[in-house]
C-alpha positions as a Markdown table, in Angstrom:
| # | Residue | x | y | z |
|---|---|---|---|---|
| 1 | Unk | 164.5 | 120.6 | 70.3 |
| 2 | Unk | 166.7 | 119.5 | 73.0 |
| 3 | Unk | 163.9 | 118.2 | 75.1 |
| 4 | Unk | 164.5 | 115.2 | 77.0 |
| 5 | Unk | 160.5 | 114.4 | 76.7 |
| 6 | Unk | 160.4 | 113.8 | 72.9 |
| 7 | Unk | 162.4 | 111.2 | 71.4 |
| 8 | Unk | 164.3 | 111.3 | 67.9 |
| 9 | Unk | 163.2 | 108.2 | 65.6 |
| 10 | Unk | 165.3 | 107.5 | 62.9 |
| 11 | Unk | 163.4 | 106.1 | 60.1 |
| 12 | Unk | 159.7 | 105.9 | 59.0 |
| 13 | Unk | 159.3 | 103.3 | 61.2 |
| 14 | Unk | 156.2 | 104.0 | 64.4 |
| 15 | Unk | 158.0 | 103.7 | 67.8 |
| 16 | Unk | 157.4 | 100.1 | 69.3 |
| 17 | Unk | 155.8 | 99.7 | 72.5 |
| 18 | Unk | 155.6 | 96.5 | 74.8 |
| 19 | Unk | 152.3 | 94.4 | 74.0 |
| 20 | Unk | 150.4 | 93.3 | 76.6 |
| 21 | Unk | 151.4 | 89.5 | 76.9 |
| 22 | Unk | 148.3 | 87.0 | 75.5 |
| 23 | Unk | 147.6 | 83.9 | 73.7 |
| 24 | Unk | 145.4 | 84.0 | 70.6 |
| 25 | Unk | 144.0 | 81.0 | 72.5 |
| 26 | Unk | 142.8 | 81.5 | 75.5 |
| 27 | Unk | 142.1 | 78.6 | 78.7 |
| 28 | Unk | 138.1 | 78.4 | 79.3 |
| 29 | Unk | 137.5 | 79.8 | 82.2 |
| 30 | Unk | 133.7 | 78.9 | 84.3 |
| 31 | Unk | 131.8 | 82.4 | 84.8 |
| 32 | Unk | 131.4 | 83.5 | 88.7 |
| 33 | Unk | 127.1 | 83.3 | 89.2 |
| 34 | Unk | 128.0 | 86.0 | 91.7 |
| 35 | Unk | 129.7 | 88.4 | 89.5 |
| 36 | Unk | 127.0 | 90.0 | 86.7 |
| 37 | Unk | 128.0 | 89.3 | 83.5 |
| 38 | Unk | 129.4 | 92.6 | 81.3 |
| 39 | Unk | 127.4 | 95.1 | 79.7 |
| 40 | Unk | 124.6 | 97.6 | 80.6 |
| 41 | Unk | 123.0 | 96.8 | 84.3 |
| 42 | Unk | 119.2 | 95.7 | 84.3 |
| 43 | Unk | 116.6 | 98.1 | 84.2 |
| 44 | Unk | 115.6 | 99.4 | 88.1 |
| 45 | Unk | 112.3 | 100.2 | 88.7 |
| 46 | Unk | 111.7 | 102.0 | 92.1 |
| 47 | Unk | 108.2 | 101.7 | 93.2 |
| 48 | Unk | 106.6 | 100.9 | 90.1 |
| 49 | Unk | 105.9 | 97.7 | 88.2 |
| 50 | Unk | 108.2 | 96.6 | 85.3 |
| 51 | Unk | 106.9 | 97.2 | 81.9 |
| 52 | Unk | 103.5 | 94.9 | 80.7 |
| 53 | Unk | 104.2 | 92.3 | 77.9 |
| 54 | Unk | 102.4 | 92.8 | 74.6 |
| 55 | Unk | 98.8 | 92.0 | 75.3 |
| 56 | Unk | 99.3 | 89.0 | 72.6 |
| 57 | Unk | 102.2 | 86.9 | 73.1 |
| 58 | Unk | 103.0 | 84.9 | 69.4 |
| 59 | Unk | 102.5 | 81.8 | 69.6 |
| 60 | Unk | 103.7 | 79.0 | 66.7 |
| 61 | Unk | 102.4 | 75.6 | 66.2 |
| 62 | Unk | 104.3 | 72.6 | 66.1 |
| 63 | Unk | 107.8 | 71.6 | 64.1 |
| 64 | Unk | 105.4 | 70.4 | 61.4 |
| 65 | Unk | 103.0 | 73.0 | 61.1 |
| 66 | Unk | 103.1 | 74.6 | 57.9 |
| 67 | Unk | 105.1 | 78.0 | 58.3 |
| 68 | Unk | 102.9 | 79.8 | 55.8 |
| 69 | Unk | 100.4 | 80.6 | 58.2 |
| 70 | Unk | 102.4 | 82.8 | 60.9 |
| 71 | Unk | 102.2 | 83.0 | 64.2 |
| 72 | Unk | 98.9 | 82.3 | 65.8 |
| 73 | Unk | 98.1 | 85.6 | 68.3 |
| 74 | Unk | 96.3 | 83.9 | 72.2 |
| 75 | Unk | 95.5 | 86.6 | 74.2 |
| 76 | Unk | 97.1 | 86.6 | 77.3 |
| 77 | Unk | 95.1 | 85.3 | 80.7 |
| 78 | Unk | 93.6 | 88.1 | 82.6 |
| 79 | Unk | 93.9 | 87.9 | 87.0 |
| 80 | Unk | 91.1 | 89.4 | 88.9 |
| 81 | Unk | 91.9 | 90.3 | 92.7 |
| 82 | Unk | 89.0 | 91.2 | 94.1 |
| 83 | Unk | 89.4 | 93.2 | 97.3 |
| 84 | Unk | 88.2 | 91.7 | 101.3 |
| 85 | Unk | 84.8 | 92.2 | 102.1 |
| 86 | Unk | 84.9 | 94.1 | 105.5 |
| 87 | Unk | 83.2 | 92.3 | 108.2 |
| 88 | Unk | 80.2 | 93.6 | 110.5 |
| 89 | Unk | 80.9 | 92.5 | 113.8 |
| 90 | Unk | 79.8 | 94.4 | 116.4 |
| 91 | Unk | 83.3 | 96.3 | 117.9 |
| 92 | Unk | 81.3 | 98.0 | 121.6 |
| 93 | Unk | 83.3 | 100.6 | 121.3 |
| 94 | Unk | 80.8 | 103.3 | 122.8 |
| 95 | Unk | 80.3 | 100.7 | 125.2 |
| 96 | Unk | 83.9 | 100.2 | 126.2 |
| 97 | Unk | 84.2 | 103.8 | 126.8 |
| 98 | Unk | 81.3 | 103.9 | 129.0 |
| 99 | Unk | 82.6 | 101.3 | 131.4 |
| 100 | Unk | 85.9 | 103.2 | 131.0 |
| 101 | Unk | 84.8 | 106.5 | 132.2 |
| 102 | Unk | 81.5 | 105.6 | 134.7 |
| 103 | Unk | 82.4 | 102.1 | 136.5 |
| 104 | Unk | 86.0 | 100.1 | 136.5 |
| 105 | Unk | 88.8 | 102.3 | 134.5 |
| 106 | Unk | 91.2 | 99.6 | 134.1 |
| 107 | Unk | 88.4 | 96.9 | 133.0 |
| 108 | Unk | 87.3 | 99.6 | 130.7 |
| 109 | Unk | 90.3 | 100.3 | 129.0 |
| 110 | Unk | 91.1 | 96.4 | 128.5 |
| 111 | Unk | 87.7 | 96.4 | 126.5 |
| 112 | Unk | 88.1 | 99.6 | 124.9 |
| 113 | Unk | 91.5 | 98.0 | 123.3 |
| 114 | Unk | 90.1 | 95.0 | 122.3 |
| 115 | Unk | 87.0 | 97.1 | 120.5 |
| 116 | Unk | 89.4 | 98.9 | 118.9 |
| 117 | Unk | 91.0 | 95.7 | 117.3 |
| 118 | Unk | 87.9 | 94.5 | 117.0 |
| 119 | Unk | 87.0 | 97.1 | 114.1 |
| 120 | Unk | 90.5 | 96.9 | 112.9 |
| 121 | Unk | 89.8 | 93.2 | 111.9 |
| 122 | Unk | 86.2 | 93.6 | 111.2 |
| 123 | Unk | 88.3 | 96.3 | 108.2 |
| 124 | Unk | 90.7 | 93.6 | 107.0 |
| 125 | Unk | 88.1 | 91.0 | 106.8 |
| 126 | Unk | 89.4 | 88.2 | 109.5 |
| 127 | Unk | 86.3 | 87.4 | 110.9 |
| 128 | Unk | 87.7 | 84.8 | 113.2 |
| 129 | Unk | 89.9 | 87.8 | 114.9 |
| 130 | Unk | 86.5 | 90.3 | 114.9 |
| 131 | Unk | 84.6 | 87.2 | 116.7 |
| 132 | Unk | 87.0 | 86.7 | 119.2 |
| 133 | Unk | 88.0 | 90.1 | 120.2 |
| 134 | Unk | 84.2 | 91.0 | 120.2 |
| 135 | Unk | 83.3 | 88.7 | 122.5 |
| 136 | Unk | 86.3 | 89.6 | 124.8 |
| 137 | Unk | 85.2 | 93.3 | 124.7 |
| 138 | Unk | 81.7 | 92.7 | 125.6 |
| 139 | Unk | 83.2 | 90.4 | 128.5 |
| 140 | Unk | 85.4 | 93.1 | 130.0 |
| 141 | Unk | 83.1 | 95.5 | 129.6 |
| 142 | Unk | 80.2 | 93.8 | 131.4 |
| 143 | Unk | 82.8 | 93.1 | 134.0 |
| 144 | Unk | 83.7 | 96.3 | 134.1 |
| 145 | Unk | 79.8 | 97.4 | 134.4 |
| 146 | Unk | 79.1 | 94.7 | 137.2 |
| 147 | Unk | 82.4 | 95.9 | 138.9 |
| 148 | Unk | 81.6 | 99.6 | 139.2 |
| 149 | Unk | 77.7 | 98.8 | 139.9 |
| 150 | Unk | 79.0 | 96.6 | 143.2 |
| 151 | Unk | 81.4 | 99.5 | 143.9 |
| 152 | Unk | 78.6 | 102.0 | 143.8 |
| 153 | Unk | 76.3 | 99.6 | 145.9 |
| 154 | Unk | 79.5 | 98.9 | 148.4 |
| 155 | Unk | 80.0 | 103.1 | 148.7 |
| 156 | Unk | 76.0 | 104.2 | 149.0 |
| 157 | Unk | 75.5 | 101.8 | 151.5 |
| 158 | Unk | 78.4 | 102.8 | 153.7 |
| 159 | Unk | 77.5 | 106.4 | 153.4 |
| 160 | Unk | 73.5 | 105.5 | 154.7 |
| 161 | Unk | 74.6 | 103.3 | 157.5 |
């Protein structure tokens, strides 16, 4: 048992080690807010709503309420969210795609775009967006119409001359 690795001890006495050096008193020191204080990390929840308190929170009365009566249950208040109302504005979509196609492309696509934001605010419910991109739609596309209509005057008159 000539092994440098083990050591002899003479004695019953446990081999001493160096203690780490502290005071049985130690300095207050202020917590860091940024650092998160020890112990398990908060519950994570990915996607999904954190748990739902008891549907009846306890509620006791005041310091001189008499304590033989327990805690007094008060439901807790209920939210409703009710969902938009969609909005019926007229979009002139089939309209828009007319114009597009027969009479002025580039006047028709302007009012097909606004028709097509036109349903996607009458869906949402802001009226005040469906109004005004209505009433540009059904601008553009009766400038559109009155454009191609002149054009088709311009070319049918050319051609009988």
């Amino acid at each position: 048992m000539d092994n440098p690795n083990y050591e002899k001890i003479e004695g019953n006495e446990p081999p001493t080690r160096n203690p780490p050096p502290y005071s049985e008193i130690q300095p207050y020191e202020e917590p860091d807010p940024l650092i998160p204080p020890p112990g398990p990390p908060l519950p994570m929840y990915y996607g999904t709503a954190p748990p739902i308190p008891p549907e009846h929170q306890p509620h006791y009365g005041p310091p001189g309420a008499e304590s033989s009566q327990g805690p007094v249950l008060q439901p807790s208040q209920a939210i409703f969210i009710s969902p938009v109302q969609p909005t019926n504005v007229p979009d002139y979509v089939p309209y828009s795609i007319f114009t597009m196609l027969c009479c002025c492309l580039p006047l028709g696509i302007a009012a097909l775009v606004y028709s097509i934001q036109t349903q996607d605010a009458n869906y949402i419910g802001n009226i005040t967006a469906a109004l005004k991109y209505s009433r540009l739609a059904l601008i553009l596309a009766n400038m559109a119409l009155g454009v191609g209509l002149a054009c088709w005057i311009v070319y049918i008159t050319i051609l009988v001359w």
